[in-house]
DOKEKOL-426033 format. One record per residue (C-alpha): chain; x, y, z. Coordinates in steps of 0.05 Angstrom, whole numbers. Example, Ala and Ser with C-alpha at 12.3 -4.5 7.8 and 13.67 -1.06 7.14 Angstrom:
BEGIN
KOLBA unit   east  north     up
KOLBA    A    246    -90    156
KOLBA    A    273    -21    143
END
This chain:
BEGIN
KOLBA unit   east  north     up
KOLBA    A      0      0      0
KOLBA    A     29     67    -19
KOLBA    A     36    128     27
KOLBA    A     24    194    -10
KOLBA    A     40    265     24
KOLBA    A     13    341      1
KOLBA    A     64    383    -41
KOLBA    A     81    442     -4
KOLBA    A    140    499    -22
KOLBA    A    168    448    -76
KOLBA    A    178    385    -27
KOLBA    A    137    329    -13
KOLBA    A    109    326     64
KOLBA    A     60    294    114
KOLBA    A      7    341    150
KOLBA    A     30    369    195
KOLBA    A    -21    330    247
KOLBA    A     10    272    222
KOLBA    A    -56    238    219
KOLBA    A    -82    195    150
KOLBA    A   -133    173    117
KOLBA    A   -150    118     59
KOLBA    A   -167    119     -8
KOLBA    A   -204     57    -32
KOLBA    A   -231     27    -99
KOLBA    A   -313     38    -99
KOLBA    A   -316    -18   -145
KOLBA    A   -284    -69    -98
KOLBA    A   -283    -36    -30
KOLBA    A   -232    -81      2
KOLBA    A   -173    -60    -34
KOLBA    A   -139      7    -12
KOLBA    A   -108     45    -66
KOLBA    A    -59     90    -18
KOLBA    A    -55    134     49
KOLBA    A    -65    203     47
KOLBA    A    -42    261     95
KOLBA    A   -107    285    143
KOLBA    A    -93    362    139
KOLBA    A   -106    420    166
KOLBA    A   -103    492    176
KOLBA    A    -23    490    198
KOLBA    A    -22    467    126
KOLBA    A    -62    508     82
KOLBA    A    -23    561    120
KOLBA    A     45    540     94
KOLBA    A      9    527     29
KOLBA    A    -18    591     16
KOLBA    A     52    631     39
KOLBA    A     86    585    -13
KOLBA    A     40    604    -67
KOLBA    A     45    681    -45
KOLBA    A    118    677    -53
KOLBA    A    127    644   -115
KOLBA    A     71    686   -142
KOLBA    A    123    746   -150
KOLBA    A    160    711   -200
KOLBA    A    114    670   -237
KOLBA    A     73    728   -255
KOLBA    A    136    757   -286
KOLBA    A    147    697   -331
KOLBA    A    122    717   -402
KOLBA    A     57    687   -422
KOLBA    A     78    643   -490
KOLBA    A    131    616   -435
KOLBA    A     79    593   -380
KOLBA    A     37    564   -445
KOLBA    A    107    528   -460
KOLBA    A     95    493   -400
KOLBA    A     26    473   -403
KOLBA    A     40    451   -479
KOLBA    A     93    400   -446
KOLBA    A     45    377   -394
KOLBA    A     -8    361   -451
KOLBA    A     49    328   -488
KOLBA    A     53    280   -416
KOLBA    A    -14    272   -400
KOLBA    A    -16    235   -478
KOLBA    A     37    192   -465
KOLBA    A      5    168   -397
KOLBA    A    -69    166   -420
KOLBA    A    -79    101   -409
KOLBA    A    -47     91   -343
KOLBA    A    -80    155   -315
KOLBA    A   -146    127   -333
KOLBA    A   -134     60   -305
KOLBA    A   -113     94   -237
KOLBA    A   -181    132   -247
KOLBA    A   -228     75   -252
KOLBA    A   -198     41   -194
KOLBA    A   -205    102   -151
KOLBA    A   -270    127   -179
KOLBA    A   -298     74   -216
KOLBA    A   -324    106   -279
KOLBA    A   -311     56   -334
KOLBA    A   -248     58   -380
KOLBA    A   -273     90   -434
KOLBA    A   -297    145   -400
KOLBA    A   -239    161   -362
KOLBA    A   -195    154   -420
KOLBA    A   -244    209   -446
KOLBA    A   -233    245   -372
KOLBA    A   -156    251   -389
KOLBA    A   -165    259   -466
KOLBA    A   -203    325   -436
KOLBA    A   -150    348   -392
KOLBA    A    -98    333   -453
KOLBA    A   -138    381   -491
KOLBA    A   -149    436   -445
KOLBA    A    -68    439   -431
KOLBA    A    -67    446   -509
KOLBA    A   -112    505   -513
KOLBA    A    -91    536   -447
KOLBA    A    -20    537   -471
KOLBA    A    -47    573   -543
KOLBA    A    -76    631   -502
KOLBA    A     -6    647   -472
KOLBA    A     -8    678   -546
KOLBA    A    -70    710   -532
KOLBA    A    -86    744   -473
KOLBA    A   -112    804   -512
KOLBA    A   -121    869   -488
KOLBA    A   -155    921   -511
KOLBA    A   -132    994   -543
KOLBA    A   -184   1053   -553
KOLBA    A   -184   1119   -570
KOLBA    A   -174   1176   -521
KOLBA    A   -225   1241   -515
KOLBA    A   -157   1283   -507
KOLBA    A   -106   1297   -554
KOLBA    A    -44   1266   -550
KOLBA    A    -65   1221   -513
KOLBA    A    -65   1141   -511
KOLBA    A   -110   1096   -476
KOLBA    A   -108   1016   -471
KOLBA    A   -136    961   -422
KOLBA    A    -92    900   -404
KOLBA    A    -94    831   -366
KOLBA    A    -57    822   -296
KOLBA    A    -61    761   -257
KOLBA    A    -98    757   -184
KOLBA    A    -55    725   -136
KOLBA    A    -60    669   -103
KOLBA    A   -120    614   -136
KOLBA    A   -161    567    -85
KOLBA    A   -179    511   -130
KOLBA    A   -228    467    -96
KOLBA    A   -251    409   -134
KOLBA    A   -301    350   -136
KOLBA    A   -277    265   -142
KOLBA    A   -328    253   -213
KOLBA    A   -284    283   -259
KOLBA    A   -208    286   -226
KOLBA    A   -170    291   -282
KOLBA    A   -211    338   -322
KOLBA    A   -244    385   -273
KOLBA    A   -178    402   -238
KOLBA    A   -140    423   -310
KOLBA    A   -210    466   -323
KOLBA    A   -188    504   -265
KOLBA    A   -110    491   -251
KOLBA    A    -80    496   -327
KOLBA    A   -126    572   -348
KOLBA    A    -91    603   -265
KOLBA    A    -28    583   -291
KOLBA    A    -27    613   -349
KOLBA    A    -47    674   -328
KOLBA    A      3    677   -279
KOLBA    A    -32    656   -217
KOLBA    A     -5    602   -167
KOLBA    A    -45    544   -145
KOLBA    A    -67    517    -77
KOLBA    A    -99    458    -90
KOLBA    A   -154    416    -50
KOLBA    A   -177    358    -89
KOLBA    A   -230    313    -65
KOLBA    A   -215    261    -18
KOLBA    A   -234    207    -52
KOLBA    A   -205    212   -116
KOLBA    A   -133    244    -80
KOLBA    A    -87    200   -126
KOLBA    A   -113    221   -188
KOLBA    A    -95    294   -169
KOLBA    A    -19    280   -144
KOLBA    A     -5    244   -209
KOLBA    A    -31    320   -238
KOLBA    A     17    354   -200
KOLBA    A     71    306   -206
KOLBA    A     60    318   -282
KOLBA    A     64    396   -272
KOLBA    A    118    374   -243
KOLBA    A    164    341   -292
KOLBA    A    136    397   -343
KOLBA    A    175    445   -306
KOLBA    A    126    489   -258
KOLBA    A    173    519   -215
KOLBA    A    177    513   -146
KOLBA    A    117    539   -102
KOLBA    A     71    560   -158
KOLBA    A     28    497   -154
KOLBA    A     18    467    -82
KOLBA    A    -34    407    -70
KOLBA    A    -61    400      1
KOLBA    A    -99    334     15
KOLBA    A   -155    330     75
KOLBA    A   -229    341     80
KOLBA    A   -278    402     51
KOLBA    A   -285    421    129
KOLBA    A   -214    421    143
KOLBA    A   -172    445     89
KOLBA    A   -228    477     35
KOLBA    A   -256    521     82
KOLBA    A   -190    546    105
KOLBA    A   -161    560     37
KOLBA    A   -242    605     33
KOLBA    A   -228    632     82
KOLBA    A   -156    652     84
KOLBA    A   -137    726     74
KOLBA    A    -86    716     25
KOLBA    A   -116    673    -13
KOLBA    A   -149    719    -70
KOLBA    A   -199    683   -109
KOLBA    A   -228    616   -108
KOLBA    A   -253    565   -153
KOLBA    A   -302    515   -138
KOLBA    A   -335    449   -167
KOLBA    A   -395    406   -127
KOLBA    A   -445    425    -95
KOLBA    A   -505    481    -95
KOLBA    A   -511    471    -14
KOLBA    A   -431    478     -3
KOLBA    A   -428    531    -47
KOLBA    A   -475    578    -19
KOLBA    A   -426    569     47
KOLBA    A   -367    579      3
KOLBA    A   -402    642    -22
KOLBA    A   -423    669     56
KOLBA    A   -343    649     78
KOLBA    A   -315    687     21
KOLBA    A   -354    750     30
KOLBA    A   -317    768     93
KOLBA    A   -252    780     48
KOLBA    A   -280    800    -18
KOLBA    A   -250    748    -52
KOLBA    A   -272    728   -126
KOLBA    A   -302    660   -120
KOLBA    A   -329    620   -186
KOLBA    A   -381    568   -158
KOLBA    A   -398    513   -212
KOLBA    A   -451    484   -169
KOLBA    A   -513    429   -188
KOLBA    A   -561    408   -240
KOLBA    A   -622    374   -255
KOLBA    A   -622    372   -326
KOLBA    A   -679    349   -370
KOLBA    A   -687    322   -442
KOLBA    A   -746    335   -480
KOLBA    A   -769    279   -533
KOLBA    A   -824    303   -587
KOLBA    A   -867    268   -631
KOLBA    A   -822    279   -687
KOLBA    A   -760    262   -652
KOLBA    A   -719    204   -675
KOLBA    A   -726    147   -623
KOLBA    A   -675     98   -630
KOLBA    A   -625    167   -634
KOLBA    A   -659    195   -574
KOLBA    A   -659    131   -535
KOLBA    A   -583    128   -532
KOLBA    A   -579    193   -513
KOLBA    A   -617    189   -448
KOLBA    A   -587    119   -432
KOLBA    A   -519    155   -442
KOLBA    A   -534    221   -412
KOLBA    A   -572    190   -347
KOLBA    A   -531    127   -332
KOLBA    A   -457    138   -351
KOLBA    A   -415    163   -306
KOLBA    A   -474    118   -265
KOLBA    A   -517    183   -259
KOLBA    A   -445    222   -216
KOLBA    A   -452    278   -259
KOLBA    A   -476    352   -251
KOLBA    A   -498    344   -326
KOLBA    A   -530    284   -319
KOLBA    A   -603    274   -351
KOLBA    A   -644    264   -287
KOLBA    A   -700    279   -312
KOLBA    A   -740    253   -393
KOLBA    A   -796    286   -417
KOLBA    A   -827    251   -468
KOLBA    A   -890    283   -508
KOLBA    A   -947    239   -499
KOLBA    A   -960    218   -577
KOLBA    A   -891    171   -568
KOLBA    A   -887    170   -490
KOLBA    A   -914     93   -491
KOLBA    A   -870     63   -538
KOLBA    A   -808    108   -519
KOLBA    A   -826     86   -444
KOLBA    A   -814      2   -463
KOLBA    A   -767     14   -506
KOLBA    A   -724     50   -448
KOLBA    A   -741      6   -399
KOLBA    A   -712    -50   -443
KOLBA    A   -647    -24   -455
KOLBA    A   -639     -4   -388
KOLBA    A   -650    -64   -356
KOLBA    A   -597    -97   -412
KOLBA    A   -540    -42   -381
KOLBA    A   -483    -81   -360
KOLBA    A   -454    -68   -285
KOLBA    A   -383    -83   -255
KOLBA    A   -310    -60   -246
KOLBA    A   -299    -13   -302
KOLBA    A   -232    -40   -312
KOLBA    A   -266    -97   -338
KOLBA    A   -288   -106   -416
KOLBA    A   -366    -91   -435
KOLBA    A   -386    -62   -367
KOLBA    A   -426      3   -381
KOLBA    A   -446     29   -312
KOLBA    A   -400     31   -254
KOLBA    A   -403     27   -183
KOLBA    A   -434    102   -142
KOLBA    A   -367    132   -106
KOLBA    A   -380    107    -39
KOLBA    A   -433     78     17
KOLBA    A   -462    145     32
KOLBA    A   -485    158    -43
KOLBA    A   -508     90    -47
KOLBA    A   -556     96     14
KOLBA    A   -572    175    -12
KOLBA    A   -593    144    -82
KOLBA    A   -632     82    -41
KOLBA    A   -667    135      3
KOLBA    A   -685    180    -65
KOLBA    A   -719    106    -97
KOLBA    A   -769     99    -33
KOLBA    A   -780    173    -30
KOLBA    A   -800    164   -107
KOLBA    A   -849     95    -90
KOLBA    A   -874    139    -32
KOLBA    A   -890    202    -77
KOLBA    A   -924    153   -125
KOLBA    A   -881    146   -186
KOLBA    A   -880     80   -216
KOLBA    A   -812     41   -214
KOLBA    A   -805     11   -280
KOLBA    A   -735    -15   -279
KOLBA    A   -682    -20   -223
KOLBA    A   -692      3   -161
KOLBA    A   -644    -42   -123
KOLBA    A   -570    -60    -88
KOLBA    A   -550   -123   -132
KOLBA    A   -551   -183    -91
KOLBA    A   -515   -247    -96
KOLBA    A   -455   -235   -142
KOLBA    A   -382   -201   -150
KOLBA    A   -416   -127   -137
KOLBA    A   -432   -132    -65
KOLBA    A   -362   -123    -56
KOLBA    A   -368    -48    -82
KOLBA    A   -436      7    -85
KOLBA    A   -468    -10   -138
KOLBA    A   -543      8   -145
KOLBA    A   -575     -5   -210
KOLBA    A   -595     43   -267
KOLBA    A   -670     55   -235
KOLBA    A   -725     93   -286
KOLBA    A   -790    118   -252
KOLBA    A   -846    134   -296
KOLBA    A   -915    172   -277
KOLBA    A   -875    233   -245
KOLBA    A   -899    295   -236
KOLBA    A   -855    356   -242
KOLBA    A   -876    383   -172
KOLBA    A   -841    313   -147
KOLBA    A   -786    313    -96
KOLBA    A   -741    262   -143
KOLBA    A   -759    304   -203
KOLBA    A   -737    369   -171
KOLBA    A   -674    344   -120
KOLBA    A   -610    332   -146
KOLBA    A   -593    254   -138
KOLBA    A   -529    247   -169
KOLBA    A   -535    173   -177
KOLBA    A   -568    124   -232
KOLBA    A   -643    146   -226
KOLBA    A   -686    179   -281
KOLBA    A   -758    208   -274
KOLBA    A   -806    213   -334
KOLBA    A   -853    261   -338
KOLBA    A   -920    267   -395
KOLBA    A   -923    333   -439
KOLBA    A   -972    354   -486
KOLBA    A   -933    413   -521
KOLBA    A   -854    437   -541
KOLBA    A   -886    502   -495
KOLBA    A   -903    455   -434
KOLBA    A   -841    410   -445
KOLBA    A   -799    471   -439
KOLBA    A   -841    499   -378
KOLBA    A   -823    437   -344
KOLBA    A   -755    437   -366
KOLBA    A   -743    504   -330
KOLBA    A   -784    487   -272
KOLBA    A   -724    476   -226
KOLBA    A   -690    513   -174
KOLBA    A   -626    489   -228
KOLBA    A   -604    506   -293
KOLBA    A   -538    480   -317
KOLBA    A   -560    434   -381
KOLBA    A   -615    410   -429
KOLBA    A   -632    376   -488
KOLBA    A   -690    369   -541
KOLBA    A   -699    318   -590
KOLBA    A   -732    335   -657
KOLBA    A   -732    344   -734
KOLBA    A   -769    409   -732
KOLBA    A   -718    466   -736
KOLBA    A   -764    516   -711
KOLBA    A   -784    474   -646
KOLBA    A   -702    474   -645
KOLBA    A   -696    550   -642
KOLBA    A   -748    559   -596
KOLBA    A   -728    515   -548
KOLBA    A   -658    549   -550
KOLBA    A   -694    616   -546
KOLBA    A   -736    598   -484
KOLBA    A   -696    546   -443
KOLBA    A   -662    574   -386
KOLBA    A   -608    540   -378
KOLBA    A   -533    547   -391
KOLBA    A   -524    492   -436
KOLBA    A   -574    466   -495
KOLBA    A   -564    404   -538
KOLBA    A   -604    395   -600
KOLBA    A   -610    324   -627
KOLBA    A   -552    298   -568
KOLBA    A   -562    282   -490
KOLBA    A   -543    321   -440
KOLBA    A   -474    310   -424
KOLBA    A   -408    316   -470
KOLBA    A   -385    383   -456
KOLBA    A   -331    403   -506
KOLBA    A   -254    439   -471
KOLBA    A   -265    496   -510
KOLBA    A   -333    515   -504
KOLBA    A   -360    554   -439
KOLBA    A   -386    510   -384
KOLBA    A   -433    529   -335
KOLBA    A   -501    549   -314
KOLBA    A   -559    597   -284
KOLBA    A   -592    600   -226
KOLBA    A   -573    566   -171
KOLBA    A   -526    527   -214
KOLBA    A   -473    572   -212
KOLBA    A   -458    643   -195
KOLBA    A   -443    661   -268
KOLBA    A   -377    654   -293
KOLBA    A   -356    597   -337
KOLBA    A   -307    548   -345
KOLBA    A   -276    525   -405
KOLBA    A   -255    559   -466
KOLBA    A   -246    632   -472
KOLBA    A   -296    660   -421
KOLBA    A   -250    621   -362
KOLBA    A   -194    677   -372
KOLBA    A   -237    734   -350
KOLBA    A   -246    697   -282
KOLBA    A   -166    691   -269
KOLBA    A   -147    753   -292
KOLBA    A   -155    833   -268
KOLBA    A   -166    884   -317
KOLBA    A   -117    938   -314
KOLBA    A   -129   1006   -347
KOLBA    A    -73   1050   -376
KOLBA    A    -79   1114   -392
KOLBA    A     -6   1153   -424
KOLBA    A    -12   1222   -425
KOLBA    A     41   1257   -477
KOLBA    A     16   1323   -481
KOLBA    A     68   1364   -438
KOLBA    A      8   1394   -404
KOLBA    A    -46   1380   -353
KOLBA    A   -106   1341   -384
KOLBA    A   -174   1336   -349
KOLBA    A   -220   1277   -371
KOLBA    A   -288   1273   -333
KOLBA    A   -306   1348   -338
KOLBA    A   -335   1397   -396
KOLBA    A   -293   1400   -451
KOLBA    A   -337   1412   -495
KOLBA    A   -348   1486   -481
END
């Protein structure tokens, strides 16, 4: 059993407490993957005065160089794909071929990251006064708190560590204790790329123990956060005392809206994919499939056929589909959202159970669970689950579909299915939600594309592509006066 320690001011240590905890396979819950240091607040503080330090040279280092960098660590991740993912599975237990498709993401957001070390624009505009010259620029913030959830640790974590980086940020990192592995072999790749010393520190523990303090911490000066909408409303309260920028990427319940003149069999894959891979651990997941009622029958068996066909076991293993929930408590949270369900009176269709009697007792497995008869003002068609259970819900109309659609406290993604272009565009128009698929479920969010949602979702910045670089960087204004003479903007000139 390996022993794994935070990195702290460019060495490798224990907490400081000298307490551990363990980091186990969900999939088969008797083998331990490694011990990881317990930390604390004696930590985070050495973290954080690490990251303020090297923060006075990094943010001197020349964009293109820092995206020189971040190139290299793409150029890693590649060549390890396909032990990353393997370490993944074990520690998460996602199947293969989605965490190969978790690293492939992470590859790709190094990739673009280190292509906007070229272009960190600014922004040059005329000045109201003569001889005069006016421009706005980027300047990084400090210090970053990145905070981060255990369903996507590859990807998530490069969303929010690679963009800080390049900007010129440094990095106090907290990734979720139970996927801590996946995160060190991050920073060990950051690493070899050639991140120099202090400018990325990872601090292992709990969200009550060592998130909170990096919130809360003076000098740390802005804060990114993954999980979810509950935490993140404390995150938001904590922060507040010190002003601090905080990007919250919180929860979903996203919905999928099937019309008459939707193709089935097309549709049908999509909701099996969006609501049961990843087994339902996803904040896009389709939790929710509204079906109009001219094809609601007949998409209803053929759904609950192919459900009940999904494969589950170790995702390590060949021709499993579904995976194994991330530990004991989400496995009893998903059991407790199936009886609230029975009790609301939805009808379970499909699943609805622990498997009993084989190989998957030995890890949390619940299987993929389909409810029909919901109604929208439900408690499992409104609360996020995060775990293998879909509600469907009757609609007469696109215009009802979409009122259901929006009728969450949520709003992160969506999806309609149909051939009629204008339904398309008005569902675009009138969805309120972040995200929108047309023709495609509700998951497969794309590196270079803006992620995120609306209402209680998020708090309205984005990850991903472009939009991400406003969050880690400070505008700066510049004005350069070379008149030879005092100037006055903001008054009459124009007597």
């Amino acid at each position: 059993m390996k022993t794994f320690q935070n990195f702290i001011n460019g060495k490798w240590v224990d907490a400081k407490s000298g307490q551990t905890f363990e980091n186990r396979n969900p999939a088969n819950w008797d083998e331990i993957l490694g011990t990881f240091p317990k930390s604390g607040q004696e930590d985070v503080d050495e973290a954080v005065r690490s990251a303020q330090a090297a923060f006075e040279k990094w943010r001197l280092f020349p964009a293109p160089k820092r995206g020189d960098i971040l190139r290299r660590v793409g150029d890693i991740m590649a060549a390890r794909k396909e032990e990353l993912a393997r370490q993944m599975t074990k520690e998460m237990g996602k199947v293969l071929a989605e965490t190969r498709g978790d690293v492939q993401e992470g590859i790709d957001t190094a990739y673009y990251a280190a292509s906007e070390g070229r272009r960190l624009f600014g922004r040059t505009v005329p000045s109201e006064l003569p001889n005069k010259f006016n421009m706005a620029i980027r300047v990084p913030v400090g210090v970053a708190g990145v905070v981060t959830p255990w369903n996507f640790p590859m990807a998530i974590p490069t969303w929010k560590i690679f963009p800080a980086l390049l900007c010129g940020n440094t990095v106090v990192f907290k990734p979720a204790s139970d996927t801590p592995a996946s995160a060190t072999s991050l920073v060990e790749i950051l690493l070899e790329a050639g991140i120099p010393e202090g400018v990325i520190n990872i601090v292992h523990g709990g969200g009550g123990d060592v998130g909170m303090a990096i919130v809360s911490h003076p000098d740390v000066d802005l804060v990114s956060f993954t999980g979810s909408t509950l935490v993140g409303k404390k995150i938001s309260e904590v922060a507040s005392a010190t002003l601090k920028r905080v990007s919250l990427e919180l929860g979903g319940k996203n919905a999928q809206l099937v019309m008459d003149d939707a193709d089935l069999d097309l549709a049908l894959e999509g909701v099996v994919w969006g609501a049961f891979g990843t087994t339902g651990q996803r904040c896009t997941a389709t939790s929710r499939l509204v079906l109009h009622e001219k094809i609601h029958d007949k998409f209803l068996s053929m759904l609950v056929e192919r459900t009940a066909k999904l494969k589950l076991g170790n995702g390590l293993q060949q021709g499993v589909e579904v995976g194994p929930c991330i530990n004991q408590g989400q496995q009893t949270t998903v059991q407790k959202y199936v009886e609230i369900g029975i009790e609301e009176g939805a009808t379970m269709v499909t699943g609805g159970e622990i498997p009993k009697g084989t190989d998957l007792e030995k890890g949390w497995f619940y299987k993929p669970t389909v409810f029909a008869d919901v109604k929208p003002h439900y408690r499992i068609a409104k609360e996020e689950i995060f775990g293998p259970v879909l509600s469907v819900i009757k609609t007469r109309s696109l215009g009802e579909g979409v009122k259901i659609l929006n009728d969450t406290i949520y709003g992160l993604s969506s999806s309609v299915y149909t051939s009629d272009i204008n339904n398309a565009y008005r569902a675009i128009r009138d969805i309120k939600a972040g995200i929108t698929y047309i023709n495609a479920p509700t998951i497969g969010a794309e590196a270079h594309m803006p992620f995120g949602g609306v209402k209680q979702t998020g708090n309205g910045h984005r990850e991903g592509g472009w939009t991400v670089y406003d969050f880690f960087t400070e505008w700066k204004t510049v004005y350069i006066d070379y008149s030879g003479g005092l100037q006055r903007a903001q008054i009459d000139n124009y007597e």
